[in-house]
PDBQT receptor file of N, H, CA, C and O in Angstrom, charges set to zero:
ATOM      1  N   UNK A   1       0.824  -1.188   0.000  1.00  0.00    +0.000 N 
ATOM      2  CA  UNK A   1       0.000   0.000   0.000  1.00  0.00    +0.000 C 
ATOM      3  C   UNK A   1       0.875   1.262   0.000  1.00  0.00    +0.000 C 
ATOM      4  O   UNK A   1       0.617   2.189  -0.767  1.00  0.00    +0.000 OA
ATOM      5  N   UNK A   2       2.159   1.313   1.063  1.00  0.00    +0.000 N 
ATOM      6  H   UNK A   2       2.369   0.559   1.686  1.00  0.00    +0.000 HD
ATOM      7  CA  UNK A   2       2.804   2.522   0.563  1.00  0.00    +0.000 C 
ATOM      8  C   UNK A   2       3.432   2.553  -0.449  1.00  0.00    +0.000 C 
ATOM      9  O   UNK A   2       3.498   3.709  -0.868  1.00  0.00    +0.000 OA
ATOM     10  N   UNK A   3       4.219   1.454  -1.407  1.00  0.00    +0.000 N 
ATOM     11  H   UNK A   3       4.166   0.515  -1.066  1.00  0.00    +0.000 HD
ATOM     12  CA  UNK A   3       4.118   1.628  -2.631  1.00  0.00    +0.000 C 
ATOM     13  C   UNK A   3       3.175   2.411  -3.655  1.00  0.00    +0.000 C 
ATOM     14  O   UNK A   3       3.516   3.311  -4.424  1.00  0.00    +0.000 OA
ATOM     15  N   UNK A   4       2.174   1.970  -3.518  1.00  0.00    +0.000 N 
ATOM     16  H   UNK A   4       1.897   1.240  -2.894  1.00  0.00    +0.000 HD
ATOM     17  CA  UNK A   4       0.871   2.720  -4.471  1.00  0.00    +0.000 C 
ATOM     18  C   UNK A   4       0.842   4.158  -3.746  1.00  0.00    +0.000 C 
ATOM     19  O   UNK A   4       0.881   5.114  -4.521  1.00  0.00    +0.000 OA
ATOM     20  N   UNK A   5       0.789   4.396  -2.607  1.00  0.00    +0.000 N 
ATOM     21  H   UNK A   5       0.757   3.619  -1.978  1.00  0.00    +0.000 HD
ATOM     22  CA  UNK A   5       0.709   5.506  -2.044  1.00  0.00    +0.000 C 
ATOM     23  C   UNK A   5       1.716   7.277  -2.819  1.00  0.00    +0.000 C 
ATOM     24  O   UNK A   5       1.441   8.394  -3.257  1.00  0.00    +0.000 OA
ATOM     25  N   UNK A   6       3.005   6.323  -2.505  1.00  0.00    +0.000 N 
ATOM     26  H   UNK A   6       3.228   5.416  -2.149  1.00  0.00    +0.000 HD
ATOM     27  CA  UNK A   6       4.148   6.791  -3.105  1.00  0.00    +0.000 C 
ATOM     28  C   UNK A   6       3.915   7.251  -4.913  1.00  0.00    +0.000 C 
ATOM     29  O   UNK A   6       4.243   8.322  -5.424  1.00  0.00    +0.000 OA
ATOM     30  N   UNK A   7       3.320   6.179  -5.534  1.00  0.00    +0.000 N 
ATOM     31  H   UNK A   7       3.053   5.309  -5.119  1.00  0.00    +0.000 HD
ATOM     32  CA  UNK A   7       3.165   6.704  -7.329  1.00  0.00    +0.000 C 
ATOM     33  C   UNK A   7       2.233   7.547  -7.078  1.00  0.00    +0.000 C 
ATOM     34  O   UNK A   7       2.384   8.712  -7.445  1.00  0.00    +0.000 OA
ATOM     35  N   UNK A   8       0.967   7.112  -6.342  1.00  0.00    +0.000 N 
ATOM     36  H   UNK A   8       0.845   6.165  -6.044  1.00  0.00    +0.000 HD
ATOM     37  CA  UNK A   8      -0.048   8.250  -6.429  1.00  0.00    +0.000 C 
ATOM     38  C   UNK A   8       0.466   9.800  -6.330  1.00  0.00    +0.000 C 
ATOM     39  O   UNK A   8       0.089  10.689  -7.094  1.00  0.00    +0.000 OA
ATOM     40  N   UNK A   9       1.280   9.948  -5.386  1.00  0.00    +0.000 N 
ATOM     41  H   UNK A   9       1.587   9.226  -4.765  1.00  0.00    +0.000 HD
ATOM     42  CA  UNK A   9       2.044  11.316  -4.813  1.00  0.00    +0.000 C 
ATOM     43  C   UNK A   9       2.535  11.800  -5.817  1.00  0.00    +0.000 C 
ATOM     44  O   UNK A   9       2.273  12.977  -6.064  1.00  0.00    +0.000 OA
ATOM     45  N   UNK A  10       3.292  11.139  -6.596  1.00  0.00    +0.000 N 
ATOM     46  H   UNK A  10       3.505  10.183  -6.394  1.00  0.00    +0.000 HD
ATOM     47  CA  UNK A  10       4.288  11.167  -7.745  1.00  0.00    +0.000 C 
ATOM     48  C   UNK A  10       3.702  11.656  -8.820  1.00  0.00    +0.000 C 
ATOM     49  O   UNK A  10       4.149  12.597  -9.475  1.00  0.00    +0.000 OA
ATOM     50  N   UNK A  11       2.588  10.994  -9.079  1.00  0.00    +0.000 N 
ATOM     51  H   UNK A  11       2.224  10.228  -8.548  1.00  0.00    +0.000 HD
ATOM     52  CA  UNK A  11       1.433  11.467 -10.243  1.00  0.00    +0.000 C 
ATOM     53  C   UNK A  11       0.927  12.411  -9.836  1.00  0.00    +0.000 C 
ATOM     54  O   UNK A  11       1.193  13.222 -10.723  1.00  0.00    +0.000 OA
ATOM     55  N   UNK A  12       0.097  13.173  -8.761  1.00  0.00    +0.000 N 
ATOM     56  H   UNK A  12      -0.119  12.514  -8.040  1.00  0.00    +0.000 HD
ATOM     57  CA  UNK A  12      -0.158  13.903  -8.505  1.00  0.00    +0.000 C 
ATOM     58  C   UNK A  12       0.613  15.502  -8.802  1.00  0.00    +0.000 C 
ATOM     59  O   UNK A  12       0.292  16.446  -9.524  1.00  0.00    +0.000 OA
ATOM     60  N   UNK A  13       2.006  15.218  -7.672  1.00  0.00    +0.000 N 
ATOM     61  H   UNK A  13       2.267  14.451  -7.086  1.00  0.00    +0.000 HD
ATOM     62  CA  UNK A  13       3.099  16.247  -7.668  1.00  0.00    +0.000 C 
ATOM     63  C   UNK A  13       3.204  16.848  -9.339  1.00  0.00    +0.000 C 
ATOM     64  O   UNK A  13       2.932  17.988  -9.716  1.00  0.00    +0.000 OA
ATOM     65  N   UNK A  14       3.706  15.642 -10.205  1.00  0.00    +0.000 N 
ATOM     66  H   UNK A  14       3.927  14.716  -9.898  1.00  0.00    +0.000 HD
ATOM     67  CA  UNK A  14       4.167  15.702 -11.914  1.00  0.00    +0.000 C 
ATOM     68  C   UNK A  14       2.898  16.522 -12.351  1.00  0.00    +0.000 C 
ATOM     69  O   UNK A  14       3.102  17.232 -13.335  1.00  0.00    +0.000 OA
ATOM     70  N   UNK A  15       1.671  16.570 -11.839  1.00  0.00    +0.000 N 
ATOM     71  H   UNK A  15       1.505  15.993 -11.039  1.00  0.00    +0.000 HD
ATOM     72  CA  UNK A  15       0.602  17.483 -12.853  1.00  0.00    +0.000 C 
ATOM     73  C   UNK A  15       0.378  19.148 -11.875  1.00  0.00    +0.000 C 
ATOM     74  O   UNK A  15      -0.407  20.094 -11.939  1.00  0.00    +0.000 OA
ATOM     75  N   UNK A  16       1.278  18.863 -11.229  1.00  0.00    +0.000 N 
ATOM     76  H   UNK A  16       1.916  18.095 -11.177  1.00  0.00    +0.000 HD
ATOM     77  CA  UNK A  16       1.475  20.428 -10.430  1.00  0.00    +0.000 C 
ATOM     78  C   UNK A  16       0.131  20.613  -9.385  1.00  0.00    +0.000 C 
ATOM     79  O   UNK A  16      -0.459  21.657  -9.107  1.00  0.00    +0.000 OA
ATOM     80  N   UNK A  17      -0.129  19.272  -8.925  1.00  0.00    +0.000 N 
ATOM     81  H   UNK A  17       0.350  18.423  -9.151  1.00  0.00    +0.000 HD
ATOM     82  CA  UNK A  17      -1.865  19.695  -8.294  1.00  0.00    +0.000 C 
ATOM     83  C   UNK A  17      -1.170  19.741  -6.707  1.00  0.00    +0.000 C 
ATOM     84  O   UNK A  17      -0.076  19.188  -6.597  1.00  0.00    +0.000 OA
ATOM     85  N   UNK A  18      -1.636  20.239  -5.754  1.00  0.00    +0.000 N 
ATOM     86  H   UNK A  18      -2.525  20.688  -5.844  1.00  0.00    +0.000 HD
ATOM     87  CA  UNK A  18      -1.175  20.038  -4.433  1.00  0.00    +0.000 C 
ATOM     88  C   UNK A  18      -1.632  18.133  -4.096  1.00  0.00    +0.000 C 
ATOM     89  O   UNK A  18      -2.447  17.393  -4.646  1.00  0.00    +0.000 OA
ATOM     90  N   UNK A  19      -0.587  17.897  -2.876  1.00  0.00    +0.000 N 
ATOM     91  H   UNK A  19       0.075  18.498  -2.429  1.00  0.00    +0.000 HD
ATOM     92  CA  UNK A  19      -0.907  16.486  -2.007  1.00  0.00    +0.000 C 
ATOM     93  C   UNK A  19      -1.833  16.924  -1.136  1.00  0.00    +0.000 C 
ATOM     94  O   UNK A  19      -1.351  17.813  -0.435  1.00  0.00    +0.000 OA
ATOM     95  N   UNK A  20      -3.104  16.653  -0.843  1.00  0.00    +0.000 N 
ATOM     96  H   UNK A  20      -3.495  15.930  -1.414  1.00  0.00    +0.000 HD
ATOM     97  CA  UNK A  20      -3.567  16.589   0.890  1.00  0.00    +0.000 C 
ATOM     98  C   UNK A  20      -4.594  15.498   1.313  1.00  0.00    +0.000 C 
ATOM     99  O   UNK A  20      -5.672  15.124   0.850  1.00  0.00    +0.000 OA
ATOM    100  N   UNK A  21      -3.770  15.108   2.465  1.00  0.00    +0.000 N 
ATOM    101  H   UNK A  21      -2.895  15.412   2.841  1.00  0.00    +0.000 HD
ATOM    102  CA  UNK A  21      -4.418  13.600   2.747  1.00  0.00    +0.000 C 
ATOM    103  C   UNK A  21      -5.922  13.996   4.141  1.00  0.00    +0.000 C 
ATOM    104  O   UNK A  21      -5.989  13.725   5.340  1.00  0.00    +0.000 OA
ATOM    105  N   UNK A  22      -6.929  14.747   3.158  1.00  0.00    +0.000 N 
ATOM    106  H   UNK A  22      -6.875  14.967   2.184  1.00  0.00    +0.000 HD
ATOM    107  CA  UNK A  22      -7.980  14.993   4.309  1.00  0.00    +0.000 C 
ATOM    108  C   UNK A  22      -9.230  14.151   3.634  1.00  0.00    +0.000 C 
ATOM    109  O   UNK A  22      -9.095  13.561   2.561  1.00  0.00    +0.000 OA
ATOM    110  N   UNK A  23     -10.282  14.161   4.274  1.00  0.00    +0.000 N 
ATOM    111  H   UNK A  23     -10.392  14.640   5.145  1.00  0.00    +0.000 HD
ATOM    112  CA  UNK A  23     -11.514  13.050   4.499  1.00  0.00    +0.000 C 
ATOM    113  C   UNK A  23     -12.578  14.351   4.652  1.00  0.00    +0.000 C 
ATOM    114  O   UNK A  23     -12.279  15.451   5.117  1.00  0.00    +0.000 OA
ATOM    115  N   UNK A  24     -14.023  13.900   4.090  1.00  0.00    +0.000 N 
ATOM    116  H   UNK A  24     -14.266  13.007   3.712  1.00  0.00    +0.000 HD
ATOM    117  CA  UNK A  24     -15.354  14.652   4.573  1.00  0.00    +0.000 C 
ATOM    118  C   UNK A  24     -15.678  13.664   5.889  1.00  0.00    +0.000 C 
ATOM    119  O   UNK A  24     -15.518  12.490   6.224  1.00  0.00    +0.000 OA
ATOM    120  N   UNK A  25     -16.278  15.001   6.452  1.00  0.00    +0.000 N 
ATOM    121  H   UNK A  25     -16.407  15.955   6.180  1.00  0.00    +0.000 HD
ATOM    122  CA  UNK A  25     -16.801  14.411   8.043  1.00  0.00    +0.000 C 
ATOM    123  C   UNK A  25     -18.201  14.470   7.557  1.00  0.00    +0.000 C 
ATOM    124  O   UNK A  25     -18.624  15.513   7.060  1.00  0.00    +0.000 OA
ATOM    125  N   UNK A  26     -19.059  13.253   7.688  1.00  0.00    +0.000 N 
ATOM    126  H   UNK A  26     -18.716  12.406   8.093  1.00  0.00    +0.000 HD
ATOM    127  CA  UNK A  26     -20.173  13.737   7.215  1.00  0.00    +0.000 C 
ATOM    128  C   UNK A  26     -20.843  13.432   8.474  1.00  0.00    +0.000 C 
ATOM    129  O   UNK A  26     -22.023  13.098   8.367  1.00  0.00    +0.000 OA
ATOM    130  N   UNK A  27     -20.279  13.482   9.787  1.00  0.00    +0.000 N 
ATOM    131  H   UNK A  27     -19.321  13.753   9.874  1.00  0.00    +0.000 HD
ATOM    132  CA  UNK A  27     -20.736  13.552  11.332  1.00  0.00    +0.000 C 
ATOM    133  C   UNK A  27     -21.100  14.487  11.640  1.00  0.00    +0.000 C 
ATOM    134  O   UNK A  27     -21.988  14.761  12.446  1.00  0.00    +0.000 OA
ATOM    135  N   UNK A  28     -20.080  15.488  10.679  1.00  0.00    +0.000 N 
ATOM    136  H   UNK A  28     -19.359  15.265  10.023  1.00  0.00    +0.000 HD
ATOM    137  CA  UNK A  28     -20.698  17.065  11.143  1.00  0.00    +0.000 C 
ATOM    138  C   UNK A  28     -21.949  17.734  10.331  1.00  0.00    +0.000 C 
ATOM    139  O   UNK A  28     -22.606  17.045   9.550  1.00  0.00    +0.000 OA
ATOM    140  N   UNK A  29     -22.268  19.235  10.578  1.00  0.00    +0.000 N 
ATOM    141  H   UNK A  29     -21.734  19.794  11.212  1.00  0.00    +0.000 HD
ATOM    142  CA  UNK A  29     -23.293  19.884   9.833  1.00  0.00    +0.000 C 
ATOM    143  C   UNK A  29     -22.561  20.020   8.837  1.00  0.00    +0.000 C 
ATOM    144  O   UNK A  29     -22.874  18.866   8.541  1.00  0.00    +0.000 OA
ATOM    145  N   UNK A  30     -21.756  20.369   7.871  1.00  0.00    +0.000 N 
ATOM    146  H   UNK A  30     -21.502  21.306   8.112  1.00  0.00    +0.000 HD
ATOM    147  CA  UNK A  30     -21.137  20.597   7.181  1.00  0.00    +0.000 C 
ATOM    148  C   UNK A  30     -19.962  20.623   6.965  1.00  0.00    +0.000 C 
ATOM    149  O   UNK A  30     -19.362  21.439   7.665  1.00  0.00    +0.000 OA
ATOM    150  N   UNK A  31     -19.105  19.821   5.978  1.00  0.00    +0.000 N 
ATOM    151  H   UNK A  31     -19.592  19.158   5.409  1.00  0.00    +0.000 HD
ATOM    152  CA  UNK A  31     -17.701  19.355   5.585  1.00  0.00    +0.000 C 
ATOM    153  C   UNK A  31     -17.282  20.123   4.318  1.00  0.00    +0.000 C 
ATOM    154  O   UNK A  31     -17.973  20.725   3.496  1.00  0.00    +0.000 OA
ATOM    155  N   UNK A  32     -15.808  19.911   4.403  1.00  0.00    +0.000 N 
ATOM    156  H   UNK A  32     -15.247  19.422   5.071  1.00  0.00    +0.000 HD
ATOM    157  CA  UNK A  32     -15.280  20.491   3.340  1.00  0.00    +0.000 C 
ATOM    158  C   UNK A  32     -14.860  19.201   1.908  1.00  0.00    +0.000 C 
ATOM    159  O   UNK A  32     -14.319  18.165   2.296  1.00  0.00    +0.000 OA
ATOM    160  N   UNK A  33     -15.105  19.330   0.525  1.00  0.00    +0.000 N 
ATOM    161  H   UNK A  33     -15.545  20.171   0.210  1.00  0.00    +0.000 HD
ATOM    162  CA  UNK A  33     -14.865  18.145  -0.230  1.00  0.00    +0.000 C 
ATOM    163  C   UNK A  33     -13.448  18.030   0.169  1.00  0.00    +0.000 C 
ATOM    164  O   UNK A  33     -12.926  18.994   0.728  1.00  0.00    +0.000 OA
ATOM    165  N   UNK A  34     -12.781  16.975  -0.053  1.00  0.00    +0.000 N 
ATOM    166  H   UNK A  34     -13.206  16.192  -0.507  1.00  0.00    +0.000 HD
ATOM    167  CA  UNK A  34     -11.553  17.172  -0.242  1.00  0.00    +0.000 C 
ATOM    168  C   UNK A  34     -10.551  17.230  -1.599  1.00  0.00    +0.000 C 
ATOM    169  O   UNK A  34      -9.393  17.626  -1.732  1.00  0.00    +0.000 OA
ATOM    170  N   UNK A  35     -11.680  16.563  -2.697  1.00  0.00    +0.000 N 
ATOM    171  H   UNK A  35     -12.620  16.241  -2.589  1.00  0.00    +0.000 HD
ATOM    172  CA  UNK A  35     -11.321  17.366  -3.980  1.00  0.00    +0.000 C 
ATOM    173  C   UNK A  35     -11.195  18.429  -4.350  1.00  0.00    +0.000 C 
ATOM    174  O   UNK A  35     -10.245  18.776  -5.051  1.00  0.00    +0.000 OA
ATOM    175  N   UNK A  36     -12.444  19.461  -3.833  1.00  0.00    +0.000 N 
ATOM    176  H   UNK A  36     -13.216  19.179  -3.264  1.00  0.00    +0.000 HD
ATOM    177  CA  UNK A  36     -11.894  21.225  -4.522  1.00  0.00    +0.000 C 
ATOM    178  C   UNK A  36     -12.211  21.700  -3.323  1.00  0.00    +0.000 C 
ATOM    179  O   UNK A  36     -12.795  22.783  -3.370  1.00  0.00    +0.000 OA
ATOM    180  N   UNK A  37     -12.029  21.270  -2.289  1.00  0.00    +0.000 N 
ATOM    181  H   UNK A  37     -11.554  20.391  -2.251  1.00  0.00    +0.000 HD
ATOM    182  CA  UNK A  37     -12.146  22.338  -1.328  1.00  0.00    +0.000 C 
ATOM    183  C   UNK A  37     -13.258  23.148  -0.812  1.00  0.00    +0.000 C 
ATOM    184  O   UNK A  37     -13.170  23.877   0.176  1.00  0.00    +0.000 OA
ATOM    185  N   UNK A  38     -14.176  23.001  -1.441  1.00  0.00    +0.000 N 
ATOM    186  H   UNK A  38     -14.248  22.408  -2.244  1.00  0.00    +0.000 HD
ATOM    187  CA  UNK A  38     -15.681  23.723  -1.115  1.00  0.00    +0.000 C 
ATOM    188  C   UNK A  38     -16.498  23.117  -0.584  1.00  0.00    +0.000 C 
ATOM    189  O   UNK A  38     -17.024  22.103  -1.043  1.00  0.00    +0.000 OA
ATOM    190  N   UNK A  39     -16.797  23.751   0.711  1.00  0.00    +0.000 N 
ATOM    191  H   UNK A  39     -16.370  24.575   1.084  1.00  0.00    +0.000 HD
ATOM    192  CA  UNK A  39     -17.690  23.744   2.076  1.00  0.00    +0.000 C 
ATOM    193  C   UNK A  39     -19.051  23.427   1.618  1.00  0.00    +0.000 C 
ATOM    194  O   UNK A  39     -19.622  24.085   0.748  1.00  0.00    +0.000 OA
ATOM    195  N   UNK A  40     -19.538  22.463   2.184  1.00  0.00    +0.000 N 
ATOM    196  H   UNK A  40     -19.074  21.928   2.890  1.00  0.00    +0.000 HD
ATOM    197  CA  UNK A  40     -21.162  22.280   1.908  1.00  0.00    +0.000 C 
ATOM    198  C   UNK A  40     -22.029  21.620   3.202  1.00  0.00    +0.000 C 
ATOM    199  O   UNK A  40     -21.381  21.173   4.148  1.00  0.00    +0.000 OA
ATOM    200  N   UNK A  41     -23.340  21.572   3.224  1.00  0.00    +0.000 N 
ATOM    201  H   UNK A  41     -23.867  21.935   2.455  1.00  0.00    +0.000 HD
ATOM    202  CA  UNK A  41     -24.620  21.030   4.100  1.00  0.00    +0.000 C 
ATOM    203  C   UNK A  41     -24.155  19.493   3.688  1.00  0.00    +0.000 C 
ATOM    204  O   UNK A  41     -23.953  19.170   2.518  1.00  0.00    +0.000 OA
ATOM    205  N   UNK A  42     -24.009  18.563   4.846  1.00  0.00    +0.000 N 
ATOM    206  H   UNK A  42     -24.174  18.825   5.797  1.00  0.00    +0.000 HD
ATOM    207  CA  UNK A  42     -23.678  17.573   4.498  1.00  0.00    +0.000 C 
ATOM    208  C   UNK A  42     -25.142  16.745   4.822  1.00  0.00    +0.000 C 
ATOM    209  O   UNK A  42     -25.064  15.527   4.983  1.00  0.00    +0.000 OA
ATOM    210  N   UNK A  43     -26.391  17.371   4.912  1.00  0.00    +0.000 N 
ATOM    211  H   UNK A  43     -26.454  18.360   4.781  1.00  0.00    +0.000 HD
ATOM    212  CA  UNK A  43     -27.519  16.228   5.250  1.00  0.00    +0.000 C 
ATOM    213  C   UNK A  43     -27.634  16.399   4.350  1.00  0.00    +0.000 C 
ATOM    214  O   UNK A  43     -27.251  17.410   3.762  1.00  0.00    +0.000 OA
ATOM    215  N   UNK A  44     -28.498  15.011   3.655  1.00  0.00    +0.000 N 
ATOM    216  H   UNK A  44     -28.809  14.189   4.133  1.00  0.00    +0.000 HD
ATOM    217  CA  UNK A  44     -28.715  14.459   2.367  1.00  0.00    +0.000 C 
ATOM    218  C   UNK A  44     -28.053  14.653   1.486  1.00  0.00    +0.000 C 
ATOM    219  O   UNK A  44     -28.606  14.901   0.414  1.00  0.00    +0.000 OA
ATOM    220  N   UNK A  45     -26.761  14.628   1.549  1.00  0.00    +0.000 N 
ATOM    221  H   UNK A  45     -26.311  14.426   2.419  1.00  0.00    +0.000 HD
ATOM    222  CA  UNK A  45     -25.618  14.522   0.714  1.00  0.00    +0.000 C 
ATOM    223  C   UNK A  45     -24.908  13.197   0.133  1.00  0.00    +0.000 C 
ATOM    224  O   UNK A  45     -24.748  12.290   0.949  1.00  0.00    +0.000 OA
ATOM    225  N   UNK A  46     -24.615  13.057  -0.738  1.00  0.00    +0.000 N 
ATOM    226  H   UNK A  46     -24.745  13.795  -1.401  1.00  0.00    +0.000 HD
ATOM    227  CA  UNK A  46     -23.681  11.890  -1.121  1.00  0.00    +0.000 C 
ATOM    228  C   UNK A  46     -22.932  12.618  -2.267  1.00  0.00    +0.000 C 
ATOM    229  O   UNK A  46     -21.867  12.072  -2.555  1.00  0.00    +0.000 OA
ATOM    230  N   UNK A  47     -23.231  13.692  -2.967  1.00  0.00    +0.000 N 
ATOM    231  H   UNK A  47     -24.096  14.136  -2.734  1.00  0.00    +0.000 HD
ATOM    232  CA  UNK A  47     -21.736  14.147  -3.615  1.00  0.00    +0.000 C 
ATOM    233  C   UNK A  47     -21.568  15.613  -3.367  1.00  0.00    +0.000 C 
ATOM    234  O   UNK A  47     -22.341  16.319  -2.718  1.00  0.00    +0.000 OA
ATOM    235  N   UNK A  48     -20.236  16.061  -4.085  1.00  0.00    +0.000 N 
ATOM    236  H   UNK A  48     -19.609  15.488  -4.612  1.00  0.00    +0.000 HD
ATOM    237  CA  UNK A  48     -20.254  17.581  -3.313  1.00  0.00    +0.000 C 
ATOM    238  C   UNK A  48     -20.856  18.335  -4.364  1.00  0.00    +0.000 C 
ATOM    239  O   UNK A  48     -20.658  18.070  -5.549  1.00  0.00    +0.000 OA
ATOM    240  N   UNK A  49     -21.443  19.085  -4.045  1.00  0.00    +0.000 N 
ATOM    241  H   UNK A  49     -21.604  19.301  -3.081  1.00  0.00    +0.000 HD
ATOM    242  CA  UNK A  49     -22.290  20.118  -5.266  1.00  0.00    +0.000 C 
ATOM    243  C   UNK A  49     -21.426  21.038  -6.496  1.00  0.00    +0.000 C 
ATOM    244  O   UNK A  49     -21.754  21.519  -7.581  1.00  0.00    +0.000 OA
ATOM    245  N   UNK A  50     -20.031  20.987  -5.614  1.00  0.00    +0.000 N 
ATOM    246  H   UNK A  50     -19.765  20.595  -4.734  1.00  0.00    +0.000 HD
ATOM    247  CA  UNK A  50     -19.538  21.896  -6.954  1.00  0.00    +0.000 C 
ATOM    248  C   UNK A  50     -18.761  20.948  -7.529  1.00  0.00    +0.000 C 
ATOM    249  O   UNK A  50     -18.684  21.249  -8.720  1.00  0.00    +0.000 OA
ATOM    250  N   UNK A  51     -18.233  20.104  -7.343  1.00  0.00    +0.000 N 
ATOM    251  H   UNK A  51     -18.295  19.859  -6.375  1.00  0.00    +0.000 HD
ATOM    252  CA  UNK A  51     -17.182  18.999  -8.422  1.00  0.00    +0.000 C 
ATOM    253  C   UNK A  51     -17.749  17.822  -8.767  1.00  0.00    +0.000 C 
ATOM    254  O   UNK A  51     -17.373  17.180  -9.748  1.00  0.00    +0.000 OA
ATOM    255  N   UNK A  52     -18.733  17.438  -7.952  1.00  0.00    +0.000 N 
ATOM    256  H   UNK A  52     -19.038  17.959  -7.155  1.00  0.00    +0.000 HD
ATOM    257  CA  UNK A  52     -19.237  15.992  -8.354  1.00  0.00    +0.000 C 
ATOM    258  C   UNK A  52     -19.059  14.644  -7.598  1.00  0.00    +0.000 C 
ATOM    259  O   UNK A  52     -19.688  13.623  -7.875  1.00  0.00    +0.000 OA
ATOM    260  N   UNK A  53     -17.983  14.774  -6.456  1.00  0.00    +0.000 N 
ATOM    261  H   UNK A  53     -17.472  15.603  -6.231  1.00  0.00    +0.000 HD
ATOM    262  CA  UNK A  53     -16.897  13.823  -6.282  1.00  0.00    +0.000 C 
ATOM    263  C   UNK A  53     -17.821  13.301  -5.540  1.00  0.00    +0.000 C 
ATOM    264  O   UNK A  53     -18.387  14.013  -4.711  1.00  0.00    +0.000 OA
ATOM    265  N   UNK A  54     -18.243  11.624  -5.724  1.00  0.00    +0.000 N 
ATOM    266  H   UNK A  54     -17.784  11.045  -6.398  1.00  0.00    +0.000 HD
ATOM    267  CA  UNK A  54     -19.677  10.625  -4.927  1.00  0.00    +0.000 C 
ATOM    268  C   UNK A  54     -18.991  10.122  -3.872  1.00  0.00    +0.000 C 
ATOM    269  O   UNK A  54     -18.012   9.438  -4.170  1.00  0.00    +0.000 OA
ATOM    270  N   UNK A  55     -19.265  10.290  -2.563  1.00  0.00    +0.000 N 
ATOM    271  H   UNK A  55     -20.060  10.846  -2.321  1.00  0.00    +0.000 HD
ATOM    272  CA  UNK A  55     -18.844  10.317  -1.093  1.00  0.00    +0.000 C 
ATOM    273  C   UNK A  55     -19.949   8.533  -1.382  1.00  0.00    +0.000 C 
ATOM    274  O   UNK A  55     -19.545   7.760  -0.513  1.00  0.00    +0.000 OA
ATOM    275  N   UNK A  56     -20.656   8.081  -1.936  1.00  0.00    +0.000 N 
ATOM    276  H   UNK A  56     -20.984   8.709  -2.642  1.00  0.00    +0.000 HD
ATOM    277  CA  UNK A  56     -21.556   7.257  -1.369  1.00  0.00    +0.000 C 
ATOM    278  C   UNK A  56     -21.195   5.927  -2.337  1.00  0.00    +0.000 C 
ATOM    279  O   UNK A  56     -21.801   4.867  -2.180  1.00  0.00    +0.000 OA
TER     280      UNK A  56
């Protein structure tokens, strides 16, 4: 697994995107995606409204 971990980083870094290893809390009232970063109402949620990314 840290093998794969490691290329992922690698691929990432090579397309100039930032690394960040964060998670949606969907315990709370509202989480941040961790794809683009934008804050949303996490009841009745399963993707984030501005990128798409399916939490479910």
């Amino acid at each position: 697994m840290q093998v794969h971990e490691r290329y992922l980083t690698r691929m990432v870094r090579r397309e100039g995107l930032p690394v960040h290893d964060r998670q949606a809390d969907f315990d709370a009232e509202e989480t941040t995606c961790p794809a683009c970063m934008t804050t949303f109402q996490t009841a009745g949620t399963s993707r984030c409204p501005e990128c798409g990314l399916n939490f479910g």
